[in-house]
PyMOL CGO cylinders between C-alpha atoms (Angstrom):
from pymol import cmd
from pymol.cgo import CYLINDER

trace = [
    CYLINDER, 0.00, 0.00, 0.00, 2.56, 1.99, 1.02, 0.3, 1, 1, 1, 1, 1, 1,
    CYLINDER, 2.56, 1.99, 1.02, 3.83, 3.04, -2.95, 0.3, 1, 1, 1, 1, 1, 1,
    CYLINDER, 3.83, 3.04, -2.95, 0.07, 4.73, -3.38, 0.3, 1, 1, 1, 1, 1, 1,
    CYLINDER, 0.07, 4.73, -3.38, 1.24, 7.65, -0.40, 0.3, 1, 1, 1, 1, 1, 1,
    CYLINDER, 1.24, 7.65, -0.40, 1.09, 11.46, -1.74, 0.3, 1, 1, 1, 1, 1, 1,
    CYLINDER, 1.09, 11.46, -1.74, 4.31, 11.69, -0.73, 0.3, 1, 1, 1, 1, 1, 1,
    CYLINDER, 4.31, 11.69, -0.73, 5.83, 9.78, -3.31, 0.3, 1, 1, 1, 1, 1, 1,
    CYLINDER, 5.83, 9.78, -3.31, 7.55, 11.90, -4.92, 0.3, 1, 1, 1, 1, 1, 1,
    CYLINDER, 7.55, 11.90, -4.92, 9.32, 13.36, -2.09, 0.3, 1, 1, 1, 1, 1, 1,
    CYLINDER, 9.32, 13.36, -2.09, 10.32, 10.37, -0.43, 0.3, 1, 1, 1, 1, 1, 1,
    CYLINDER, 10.32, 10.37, -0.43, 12.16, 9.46, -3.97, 0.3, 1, 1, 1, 1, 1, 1,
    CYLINDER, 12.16, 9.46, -3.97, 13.63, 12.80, -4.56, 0.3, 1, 1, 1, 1, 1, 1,
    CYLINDER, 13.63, 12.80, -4.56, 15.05, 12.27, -0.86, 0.3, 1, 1, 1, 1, 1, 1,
    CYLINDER, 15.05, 12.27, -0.86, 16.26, 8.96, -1.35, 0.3, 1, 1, 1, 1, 1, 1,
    CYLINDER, 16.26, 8.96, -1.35, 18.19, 9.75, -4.69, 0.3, 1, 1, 1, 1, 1, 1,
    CYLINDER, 18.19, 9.75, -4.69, 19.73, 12.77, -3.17, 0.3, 1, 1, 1, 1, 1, 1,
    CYLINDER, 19.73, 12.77, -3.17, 21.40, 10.57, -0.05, 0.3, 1, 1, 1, 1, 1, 1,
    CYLINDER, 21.40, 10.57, -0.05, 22.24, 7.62, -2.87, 0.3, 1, 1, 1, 1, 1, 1,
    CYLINDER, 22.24, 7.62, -2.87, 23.72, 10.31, -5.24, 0.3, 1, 1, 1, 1, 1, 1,
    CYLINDER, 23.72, 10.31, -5.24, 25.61, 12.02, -1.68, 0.3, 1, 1, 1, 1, 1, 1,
    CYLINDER, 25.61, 12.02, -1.68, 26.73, 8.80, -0.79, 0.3, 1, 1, 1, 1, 1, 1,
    CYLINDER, 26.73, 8.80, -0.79, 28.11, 7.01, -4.10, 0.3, 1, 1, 1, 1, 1, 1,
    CYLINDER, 28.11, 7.01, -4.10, 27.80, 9.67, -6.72, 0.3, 1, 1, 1, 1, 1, 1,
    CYLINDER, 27.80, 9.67, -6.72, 25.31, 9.80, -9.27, 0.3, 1, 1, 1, 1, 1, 1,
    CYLINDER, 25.31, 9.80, -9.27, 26.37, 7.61, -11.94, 0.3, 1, 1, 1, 1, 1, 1,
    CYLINDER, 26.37, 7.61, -11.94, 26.87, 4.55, -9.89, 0.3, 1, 1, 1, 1, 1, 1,
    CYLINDER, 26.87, 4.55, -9.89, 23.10, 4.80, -8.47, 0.3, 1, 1, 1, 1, 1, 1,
    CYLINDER, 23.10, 4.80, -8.47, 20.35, 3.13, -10.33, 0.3, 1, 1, 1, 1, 1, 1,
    CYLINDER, 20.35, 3.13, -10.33, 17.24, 3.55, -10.09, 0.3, 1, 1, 1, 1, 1, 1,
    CYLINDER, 17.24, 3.55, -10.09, 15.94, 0.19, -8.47, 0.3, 1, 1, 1, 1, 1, 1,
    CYLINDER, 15.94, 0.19, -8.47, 18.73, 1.45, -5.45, 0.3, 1, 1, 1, 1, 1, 1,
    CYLINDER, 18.73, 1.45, -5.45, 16.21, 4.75, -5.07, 0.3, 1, 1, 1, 1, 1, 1,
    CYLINDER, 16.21, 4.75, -5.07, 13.03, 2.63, -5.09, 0.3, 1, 1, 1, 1, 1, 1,
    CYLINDER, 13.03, 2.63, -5.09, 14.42, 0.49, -2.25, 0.3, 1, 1, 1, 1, 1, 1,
    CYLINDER, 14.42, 0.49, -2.25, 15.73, 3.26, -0.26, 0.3, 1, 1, 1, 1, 1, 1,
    CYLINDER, 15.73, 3.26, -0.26, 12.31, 4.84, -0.04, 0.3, 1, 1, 1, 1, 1, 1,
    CYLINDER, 12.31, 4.84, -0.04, 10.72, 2.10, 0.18, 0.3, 1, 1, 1, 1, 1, 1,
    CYLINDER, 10.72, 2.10, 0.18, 8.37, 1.96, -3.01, 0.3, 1, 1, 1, 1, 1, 1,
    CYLINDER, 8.37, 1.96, -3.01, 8.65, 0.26, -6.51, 0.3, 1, 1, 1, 1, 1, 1,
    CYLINDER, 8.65, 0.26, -6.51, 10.01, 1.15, -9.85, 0.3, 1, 1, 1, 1, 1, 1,
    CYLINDER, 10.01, 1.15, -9.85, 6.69, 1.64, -11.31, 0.3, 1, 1, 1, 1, 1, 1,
    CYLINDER, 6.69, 1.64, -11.31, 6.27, 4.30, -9.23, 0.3, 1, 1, 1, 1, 1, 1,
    CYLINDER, 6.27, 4.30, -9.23, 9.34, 5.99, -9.95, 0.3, 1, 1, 1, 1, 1, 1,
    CYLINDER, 9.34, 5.99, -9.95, 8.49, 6.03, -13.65, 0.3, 1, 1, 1, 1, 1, 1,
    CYLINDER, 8.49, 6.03, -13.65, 5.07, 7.05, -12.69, 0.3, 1, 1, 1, 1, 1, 1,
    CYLINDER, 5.07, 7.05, -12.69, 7.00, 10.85, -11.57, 0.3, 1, 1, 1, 1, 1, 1,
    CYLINDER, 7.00, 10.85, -11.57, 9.66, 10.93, -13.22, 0.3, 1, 1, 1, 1, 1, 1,
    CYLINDER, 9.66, 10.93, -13.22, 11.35, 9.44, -16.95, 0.3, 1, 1, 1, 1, 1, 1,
    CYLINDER, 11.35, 9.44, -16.95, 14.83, 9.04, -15.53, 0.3, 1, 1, 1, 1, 1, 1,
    CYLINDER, 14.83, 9.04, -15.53, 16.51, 9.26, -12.59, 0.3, 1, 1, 1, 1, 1, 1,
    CYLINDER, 16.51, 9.26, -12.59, 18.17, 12.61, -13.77, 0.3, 1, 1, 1, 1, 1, 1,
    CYLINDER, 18.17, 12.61, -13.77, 14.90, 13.94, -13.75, 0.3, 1, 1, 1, 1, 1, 1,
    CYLINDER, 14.90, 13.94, -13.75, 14.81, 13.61, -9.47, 0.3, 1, 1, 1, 1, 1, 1,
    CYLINDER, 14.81, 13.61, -9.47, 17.17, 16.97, -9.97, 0.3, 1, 1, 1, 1, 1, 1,
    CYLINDER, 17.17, 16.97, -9.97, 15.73, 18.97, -12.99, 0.3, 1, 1, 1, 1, 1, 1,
    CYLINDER, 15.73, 18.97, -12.99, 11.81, 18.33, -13.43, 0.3, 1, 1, 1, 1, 1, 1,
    CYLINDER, 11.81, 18.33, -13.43, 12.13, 20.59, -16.30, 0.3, 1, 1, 1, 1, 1, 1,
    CYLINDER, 12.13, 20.59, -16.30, 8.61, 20.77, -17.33, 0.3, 1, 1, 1, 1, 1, 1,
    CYLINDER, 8.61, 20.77, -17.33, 7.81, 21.97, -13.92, 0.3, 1, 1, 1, 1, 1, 1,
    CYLINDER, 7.81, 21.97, -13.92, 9.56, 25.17, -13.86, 0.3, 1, 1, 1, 1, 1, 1,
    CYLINDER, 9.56, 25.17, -13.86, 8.44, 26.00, -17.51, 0.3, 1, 1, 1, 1, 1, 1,
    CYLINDER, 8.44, 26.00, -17.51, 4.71, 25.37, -16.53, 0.3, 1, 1, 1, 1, 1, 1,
    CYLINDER, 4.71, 25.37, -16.53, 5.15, 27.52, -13.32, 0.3, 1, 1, 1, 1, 1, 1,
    CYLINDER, 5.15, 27.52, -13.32, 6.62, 30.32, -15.22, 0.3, 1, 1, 1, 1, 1, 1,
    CYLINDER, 6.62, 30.32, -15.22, 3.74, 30.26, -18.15, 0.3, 1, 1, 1, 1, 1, 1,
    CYLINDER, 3.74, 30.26, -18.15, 1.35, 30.28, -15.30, 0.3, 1, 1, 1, 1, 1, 1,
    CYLINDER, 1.35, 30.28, -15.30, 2.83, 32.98, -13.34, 0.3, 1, 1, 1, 1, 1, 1,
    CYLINDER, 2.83, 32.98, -13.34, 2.85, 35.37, -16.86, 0.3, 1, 1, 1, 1, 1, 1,
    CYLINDER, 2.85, 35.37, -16.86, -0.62, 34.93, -17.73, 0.3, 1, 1, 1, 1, 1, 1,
    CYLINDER, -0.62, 34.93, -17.73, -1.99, 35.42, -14.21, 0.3, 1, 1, 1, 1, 1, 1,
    CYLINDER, -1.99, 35.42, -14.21, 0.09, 38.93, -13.96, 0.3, 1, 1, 1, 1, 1, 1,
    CYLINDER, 0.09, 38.93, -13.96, -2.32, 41.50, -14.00, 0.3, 1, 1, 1, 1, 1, 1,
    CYLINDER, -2.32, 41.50, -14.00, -2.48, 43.30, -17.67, 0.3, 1, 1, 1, 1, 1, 1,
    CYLINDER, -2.48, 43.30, -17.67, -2.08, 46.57, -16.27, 0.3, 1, 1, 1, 1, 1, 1,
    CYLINDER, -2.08, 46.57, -16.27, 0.97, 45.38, -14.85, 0.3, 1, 1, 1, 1, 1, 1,
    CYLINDER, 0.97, 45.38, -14.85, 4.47, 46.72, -16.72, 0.3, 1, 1, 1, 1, 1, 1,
    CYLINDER, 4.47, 46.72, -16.72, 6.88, 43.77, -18.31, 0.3, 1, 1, 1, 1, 1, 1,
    CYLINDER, 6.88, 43.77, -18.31, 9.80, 44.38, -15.88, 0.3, 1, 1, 1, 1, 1, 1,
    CYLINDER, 9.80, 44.38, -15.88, 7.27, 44.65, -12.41, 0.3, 1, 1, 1, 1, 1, 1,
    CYLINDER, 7.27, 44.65, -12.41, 6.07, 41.32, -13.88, 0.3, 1, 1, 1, 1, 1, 1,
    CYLINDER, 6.07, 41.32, -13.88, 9.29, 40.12, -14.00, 0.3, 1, 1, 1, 1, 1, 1,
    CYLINDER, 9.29, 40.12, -14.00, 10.81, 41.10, -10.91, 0.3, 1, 1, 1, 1, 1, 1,
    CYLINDER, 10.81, 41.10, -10.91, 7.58, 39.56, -9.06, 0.3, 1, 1, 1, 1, 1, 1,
    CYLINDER, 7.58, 39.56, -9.06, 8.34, 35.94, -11.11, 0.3, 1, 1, 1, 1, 1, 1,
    CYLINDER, 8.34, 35.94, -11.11, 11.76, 36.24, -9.64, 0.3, 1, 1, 1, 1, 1, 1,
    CYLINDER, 11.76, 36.24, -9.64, 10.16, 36.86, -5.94, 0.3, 1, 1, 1, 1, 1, 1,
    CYLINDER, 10.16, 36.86, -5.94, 7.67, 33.70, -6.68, 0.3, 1, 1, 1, 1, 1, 1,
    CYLINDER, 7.67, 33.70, -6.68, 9.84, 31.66, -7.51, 0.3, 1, 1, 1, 1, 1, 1,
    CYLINDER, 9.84, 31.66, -7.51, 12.43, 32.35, -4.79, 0.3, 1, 1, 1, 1, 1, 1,
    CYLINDER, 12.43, 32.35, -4.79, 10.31, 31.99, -1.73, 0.3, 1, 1, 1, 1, 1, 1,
    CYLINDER, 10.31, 31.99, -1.73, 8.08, 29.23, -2.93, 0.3, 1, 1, 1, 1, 1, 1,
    CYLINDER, 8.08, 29.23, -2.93, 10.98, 27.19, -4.28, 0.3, 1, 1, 1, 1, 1, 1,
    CYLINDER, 10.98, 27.19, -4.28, 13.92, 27.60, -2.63, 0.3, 1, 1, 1, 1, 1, 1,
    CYLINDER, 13.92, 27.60, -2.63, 13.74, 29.34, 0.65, 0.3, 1, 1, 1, 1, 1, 1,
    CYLINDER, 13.74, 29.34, 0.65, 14.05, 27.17, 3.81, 0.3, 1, 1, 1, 1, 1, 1,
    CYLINDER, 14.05, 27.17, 3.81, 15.99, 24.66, 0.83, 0.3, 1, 1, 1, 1, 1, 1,
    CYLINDER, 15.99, 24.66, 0.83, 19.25, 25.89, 0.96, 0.3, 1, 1, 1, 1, 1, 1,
    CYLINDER, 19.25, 25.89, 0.96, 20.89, 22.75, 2.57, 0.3, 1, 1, 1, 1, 1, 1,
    CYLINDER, 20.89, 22.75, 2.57, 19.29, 20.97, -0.55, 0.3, 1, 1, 1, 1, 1, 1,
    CYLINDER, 19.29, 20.97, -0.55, 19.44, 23.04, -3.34, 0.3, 1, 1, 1, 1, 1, 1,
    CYLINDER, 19.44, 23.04, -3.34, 23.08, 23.04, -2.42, 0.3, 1, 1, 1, 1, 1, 1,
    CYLINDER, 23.08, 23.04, -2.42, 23.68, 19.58, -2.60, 0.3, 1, 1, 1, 1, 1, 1,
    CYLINDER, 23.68, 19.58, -2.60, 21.73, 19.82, -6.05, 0.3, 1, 1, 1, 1, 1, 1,
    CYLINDER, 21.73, 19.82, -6.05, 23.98, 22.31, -7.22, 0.3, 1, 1, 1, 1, 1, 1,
    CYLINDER, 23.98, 22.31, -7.22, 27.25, 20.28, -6.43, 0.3, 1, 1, 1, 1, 1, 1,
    CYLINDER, 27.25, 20.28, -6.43, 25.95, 17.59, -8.43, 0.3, 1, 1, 1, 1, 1, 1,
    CYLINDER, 25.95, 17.59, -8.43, 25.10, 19.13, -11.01, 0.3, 1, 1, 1, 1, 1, 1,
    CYLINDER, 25.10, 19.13, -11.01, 28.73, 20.78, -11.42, 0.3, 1, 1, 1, 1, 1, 1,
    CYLINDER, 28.73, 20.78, -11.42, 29.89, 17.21, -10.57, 0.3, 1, 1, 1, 1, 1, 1,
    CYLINDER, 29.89, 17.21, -10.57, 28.98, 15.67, -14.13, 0.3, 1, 1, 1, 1, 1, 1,
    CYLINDER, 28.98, 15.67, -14.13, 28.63, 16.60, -17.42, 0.3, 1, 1, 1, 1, 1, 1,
    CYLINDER, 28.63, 16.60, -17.42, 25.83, 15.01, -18.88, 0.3, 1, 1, 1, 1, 1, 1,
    CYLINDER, 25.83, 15.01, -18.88, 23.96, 16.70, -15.43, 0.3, 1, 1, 1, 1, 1, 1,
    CYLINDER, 23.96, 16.70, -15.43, 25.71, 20.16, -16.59, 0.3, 1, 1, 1, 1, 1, 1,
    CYLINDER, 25.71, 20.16, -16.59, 24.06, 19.54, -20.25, 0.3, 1, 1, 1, 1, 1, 1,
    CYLINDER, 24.06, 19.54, -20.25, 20.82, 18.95, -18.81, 0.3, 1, 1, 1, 1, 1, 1,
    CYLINDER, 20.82, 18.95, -18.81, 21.09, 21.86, -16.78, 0.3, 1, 1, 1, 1, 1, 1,
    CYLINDER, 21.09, 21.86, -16.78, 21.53, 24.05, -19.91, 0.3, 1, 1, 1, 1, 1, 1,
    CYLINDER, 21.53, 24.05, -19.91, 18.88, 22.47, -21.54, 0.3, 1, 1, 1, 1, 1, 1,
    CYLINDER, 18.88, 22.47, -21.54, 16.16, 23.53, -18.44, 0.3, 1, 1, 1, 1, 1, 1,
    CYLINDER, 16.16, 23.53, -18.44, 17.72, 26.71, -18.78, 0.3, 1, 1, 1, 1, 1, 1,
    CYLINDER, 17.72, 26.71, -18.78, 16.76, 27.54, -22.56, 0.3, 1, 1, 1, 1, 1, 1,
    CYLINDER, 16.76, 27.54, -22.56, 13.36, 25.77, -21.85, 0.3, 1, 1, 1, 1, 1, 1,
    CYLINDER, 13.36, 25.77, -21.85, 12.53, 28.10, -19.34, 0.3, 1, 1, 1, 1, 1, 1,
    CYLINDER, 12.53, 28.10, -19.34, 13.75, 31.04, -21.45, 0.3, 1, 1, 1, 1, 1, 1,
    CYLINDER, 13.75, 31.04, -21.45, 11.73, 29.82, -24.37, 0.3, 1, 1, 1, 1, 1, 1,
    CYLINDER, 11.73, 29.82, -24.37, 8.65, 29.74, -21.42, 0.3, 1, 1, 1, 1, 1, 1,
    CYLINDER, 8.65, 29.74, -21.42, 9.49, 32.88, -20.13, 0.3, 1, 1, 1, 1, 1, 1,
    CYLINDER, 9.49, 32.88, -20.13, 9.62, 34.55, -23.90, 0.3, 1, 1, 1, 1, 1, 1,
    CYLINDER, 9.62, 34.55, -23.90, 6.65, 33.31, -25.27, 0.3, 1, 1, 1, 1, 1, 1,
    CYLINDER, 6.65, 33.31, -25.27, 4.25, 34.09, -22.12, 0.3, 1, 1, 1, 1, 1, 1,
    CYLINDER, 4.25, 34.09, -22.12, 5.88, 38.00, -22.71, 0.3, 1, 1, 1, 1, 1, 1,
    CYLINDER, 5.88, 38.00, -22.71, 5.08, 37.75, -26.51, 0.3, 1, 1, 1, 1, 1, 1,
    CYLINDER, 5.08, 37.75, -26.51, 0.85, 36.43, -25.69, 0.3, 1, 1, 1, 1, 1, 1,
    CYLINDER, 0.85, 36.43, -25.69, 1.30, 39.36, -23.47, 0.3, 1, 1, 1, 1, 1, 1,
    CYLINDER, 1.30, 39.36, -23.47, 1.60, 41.72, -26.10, 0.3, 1, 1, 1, 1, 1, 1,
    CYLINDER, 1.60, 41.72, -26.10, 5.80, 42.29, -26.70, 0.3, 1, 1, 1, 1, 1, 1,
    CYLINDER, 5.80, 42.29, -26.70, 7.73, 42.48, -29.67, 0.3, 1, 1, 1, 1, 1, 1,
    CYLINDER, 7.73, 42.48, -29.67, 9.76, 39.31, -29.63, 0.3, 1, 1, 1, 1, 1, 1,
    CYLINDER, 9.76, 39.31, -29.63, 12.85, 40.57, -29.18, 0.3, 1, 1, 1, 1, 1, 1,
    CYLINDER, 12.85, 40.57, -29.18, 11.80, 42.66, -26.05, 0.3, 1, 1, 1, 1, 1, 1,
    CYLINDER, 11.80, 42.66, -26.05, 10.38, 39.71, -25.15, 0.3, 1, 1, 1, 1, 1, 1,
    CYLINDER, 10.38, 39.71, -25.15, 13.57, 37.39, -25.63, 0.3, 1, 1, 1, 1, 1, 1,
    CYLINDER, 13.57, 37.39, -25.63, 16.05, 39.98, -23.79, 0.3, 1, 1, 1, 1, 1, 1,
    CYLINDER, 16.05, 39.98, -23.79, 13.60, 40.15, -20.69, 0.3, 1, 1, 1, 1, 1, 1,
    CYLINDER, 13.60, 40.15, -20.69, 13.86, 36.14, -20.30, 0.3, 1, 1, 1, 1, 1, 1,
    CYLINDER, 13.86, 36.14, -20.30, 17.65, 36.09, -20.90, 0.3, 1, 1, 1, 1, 1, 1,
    CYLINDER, 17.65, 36.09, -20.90, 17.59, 38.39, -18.16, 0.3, 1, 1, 1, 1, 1, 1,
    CYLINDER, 17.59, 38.39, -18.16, 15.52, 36.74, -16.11, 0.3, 1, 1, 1, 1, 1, 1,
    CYLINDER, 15.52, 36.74, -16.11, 16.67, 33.73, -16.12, 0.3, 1, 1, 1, 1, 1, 1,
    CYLINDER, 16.67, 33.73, -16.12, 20.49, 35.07, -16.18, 0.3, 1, 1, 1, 1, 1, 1,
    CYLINDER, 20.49, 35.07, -16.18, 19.57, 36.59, -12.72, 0.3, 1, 1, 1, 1, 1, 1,
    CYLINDER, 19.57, 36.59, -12.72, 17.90, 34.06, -11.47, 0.3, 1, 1, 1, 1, 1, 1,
    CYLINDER, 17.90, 34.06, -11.47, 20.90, 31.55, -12.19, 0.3, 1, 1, 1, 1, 1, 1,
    CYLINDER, 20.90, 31.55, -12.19, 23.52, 33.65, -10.99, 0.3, 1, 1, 1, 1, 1, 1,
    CYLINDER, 23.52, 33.65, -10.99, 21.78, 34.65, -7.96, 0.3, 1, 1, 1, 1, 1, 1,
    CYLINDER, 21.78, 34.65, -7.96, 21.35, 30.83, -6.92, 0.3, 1, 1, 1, 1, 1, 1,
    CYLINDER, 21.35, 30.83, -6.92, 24.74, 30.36, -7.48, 0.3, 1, 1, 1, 1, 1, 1,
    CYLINDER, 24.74, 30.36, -7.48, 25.30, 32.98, -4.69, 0.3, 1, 1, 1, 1, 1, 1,
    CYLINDER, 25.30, 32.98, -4.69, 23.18, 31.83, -2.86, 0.3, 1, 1, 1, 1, 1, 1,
    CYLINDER, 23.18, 31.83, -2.86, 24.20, 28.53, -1.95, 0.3, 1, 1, 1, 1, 1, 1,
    CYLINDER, 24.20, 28.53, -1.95, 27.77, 29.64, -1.71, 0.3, 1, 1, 1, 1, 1, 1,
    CYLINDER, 27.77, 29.64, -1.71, 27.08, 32.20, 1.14, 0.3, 1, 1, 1, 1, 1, 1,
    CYLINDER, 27.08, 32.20, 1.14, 27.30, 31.09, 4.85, 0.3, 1, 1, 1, 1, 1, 1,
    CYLINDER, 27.30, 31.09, 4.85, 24.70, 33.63, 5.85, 0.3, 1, 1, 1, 1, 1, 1,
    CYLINDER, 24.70, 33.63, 5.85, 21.04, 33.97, 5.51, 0.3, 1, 1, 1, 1, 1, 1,
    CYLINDER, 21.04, 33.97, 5.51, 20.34, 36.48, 3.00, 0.3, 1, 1, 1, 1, 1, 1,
    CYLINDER, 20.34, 36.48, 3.00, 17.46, 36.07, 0.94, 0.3, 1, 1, 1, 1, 1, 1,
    CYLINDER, 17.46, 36.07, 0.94, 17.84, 34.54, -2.45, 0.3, 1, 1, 1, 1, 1, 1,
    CYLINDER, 17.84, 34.54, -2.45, 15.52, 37.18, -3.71, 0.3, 1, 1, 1, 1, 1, 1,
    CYLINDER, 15.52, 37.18, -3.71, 17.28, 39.97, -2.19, 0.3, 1, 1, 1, 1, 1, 1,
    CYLINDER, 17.28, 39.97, -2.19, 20.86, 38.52, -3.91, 0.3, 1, 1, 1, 1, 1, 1,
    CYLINDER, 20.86, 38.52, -3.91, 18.50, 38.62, -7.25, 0.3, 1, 1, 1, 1, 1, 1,
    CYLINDER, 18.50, 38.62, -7.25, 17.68, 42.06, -7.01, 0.3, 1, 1, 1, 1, 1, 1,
    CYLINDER, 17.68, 42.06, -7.01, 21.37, 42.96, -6.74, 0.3, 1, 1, 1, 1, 1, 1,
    CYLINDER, 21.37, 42.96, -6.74, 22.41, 41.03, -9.49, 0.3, 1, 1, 1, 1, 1, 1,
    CYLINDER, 22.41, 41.03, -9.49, 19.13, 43.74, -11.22, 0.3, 1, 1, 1, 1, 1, 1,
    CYLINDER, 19.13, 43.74, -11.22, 20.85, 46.80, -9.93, 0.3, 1, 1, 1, 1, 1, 1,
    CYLINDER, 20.85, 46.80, -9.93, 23.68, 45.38, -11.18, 0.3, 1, 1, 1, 1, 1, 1,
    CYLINDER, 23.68, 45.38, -11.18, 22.98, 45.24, -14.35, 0.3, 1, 1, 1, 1, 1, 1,
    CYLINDER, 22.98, 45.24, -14.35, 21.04, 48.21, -14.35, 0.3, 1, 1, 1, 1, 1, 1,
    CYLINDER, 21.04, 48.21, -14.35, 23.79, 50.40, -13.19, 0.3, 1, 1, 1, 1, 1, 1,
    CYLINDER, 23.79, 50.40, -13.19, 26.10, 48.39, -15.67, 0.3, 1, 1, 1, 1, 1, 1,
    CYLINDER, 26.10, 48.39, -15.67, 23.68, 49.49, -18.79, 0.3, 1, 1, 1, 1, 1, 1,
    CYLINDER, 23.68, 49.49, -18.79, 23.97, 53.19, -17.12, 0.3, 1, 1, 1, 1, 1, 1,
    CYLINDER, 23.97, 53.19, -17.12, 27.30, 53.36, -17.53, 0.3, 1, 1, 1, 1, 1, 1,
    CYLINDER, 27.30, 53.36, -17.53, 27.50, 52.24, -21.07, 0.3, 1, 1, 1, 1, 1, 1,
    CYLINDER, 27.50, 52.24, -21.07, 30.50, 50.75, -22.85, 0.3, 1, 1, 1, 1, 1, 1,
    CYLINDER, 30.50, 50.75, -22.85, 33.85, 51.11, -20.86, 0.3, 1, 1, 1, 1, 1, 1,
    CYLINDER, 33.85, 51.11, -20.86, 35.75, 54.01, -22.51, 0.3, 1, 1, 1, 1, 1, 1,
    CYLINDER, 35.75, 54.01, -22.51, 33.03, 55.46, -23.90, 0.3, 1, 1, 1, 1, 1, 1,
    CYLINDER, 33.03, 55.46, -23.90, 33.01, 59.43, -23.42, 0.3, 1, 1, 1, 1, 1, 1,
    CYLINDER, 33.01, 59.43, -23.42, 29.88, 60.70, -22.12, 0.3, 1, 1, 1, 1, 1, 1,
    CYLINDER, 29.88, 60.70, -22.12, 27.84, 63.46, -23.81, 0.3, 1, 1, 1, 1, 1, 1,
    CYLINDER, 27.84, 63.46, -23.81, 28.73, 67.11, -22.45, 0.3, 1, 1, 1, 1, 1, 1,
    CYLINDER, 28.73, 67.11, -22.45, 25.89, 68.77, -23.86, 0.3, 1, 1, 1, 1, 1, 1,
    CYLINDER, 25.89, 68.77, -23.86, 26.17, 71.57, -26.90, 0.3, 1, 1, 1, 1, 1, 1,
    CYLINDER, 26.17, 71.57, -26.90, 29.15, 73.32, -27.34, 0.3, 1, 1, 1, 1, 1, 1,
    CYLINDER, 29.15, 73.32, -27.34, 30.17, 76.44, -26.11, 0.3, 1, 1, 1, 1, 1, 1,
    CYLINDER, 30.17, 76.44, -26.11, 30.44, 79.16, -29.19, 0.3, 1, 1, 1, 1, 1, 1,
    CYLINDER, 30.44, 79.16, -29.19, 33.88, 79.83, -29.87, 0.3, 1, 1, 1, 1, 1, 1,
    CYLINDER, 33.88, 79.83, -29.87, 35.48, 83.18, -28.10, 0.3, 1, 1, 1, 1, 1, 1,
    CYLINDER, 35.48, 83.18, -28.10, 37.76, 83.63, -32.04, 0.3, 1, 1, 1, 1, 1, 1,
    CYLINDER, 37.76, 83.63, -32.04, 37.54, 86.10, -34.31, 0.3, 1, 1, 1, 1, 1, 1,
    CYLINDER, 37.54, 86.10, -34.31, 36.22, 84.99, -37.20, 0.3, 1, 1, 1, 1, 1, 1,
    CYLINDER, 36.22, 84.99, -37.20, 33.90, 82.18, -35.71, 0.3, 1, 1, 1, 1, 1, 1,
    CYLINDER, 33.90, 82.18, -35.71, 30.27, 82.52, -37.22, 0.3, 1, 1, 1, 1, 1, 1,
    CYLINDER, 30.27, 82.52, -37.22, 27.85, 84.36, -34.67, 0.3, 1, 1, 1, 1, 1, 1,
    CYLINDER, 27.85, 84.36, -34.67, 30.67, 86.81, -33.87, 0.3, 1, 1, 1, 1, 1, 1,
    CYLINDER, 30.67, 86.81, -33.87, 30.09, 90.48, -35.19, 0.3, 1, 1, 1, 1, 1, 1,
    CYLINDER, 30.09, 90.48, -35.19, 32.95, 91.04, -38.13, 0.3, 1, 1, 1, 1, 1, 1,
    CYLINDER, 32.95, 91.04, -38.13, 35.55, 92.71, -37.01, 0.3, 1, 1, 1, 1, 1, 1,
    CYLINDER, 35.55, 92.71, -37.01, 36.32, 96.27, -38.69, 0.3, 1, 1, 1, 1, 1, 1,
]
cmd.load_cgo(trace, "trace")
């Protein structure tokens, strides 16, 4: 009876993280999960289609994000509704997680084929993020460069954040990397000379505006 509990999924997800801890990921299979939390392989293909899929659940984050961009008010202005995805998704999926989401993170920089699949959640969630912004009313491209930057942000602040020994919010690192960026774009290419405004008229002679001299 026990494999029909809600908690299914967790109890895998838990059980592949210690396996993966203890004897790296490659070496654990997937009956080794099933046994560690105590339920059958049919239910582990029942949630997920591999056993890397315990650390990515790609289509997850995609649906969240399409959700989150057609429930954002229409009123609301493309970088508000951006900045509010970023605080969603930081306190309802990682706060109170760093302890896991770290150990995530290690294996994931552990092993290729996990850093691959990594890349690959990241352009499907760009491609999510994008196309809810375009139904929304945005030129593509607008619409492109607001998910590259949301989902740079996000990646780089959780990065951060499970590097840090304190307690900082990950959604307060996020808006830093923002103002970051922001001030970066401010600033405009390195070497570039800013604008000083029109030109003074020239104090000479001969210079057009002056009366002629006798």
């Amino acid at each position: 009876m026990s494999r029909w509990r809600p908690d299914a999924r967790e109890r895998l997800q838990r059980a592949a993280l210690e396996l993966f801890a203890e004897q790296g990921f490659a070496a654990t299979t997937v009956p080794e999960i099933t046994a560690r939390a105590g339920l059958t392989t049919r239910t582990f293909f029942r949630h997920f289609a591999d056993k890397r899929e315990v650390l990515f659940a790609e289509d997850e984050f995609s649906q969240m994000a399409a959700r989150m961009l057609a429930d954002a008010p229409a009123s609301m202005d493309p970088v508000t509704v951006l900045v509010e995805g970023l605080r969603t998704v930081a306190e309802t999926r990682f706060d109170g997680r760093r302890a896991e989401v770290r150990q995530l993170r290690a294996l994931i920089r552990s092993d290729d084929g996990l850093r691959e699949r990594d890349l690959r959640k990241r352009a499907a969630l760009r491609e999510a993020v994008r196309d809810g912004f375009v139904r929304r009313g945005l030129a593509p491209m607008t619409a492109a460069v607001l998910a590259d930057t949301g989902v740079t942000v996000l990646t780089v602040a959780l990065d951060e954040w499970v590097d840090r020994d304190d307690e900082r919010p990950l959604f307060e690192i996020a808006l830093d990397a923002l103002e970051s960026l922001r001030a970066a774009l401010a600033a405009g290419p390195a070497g570039a000379t800013p604008p000083t405004g029109p030109s003074e008229p020239s104090e000479s002679p001969g210079d057009p505006g002056e009366p002629p001299t006798a």
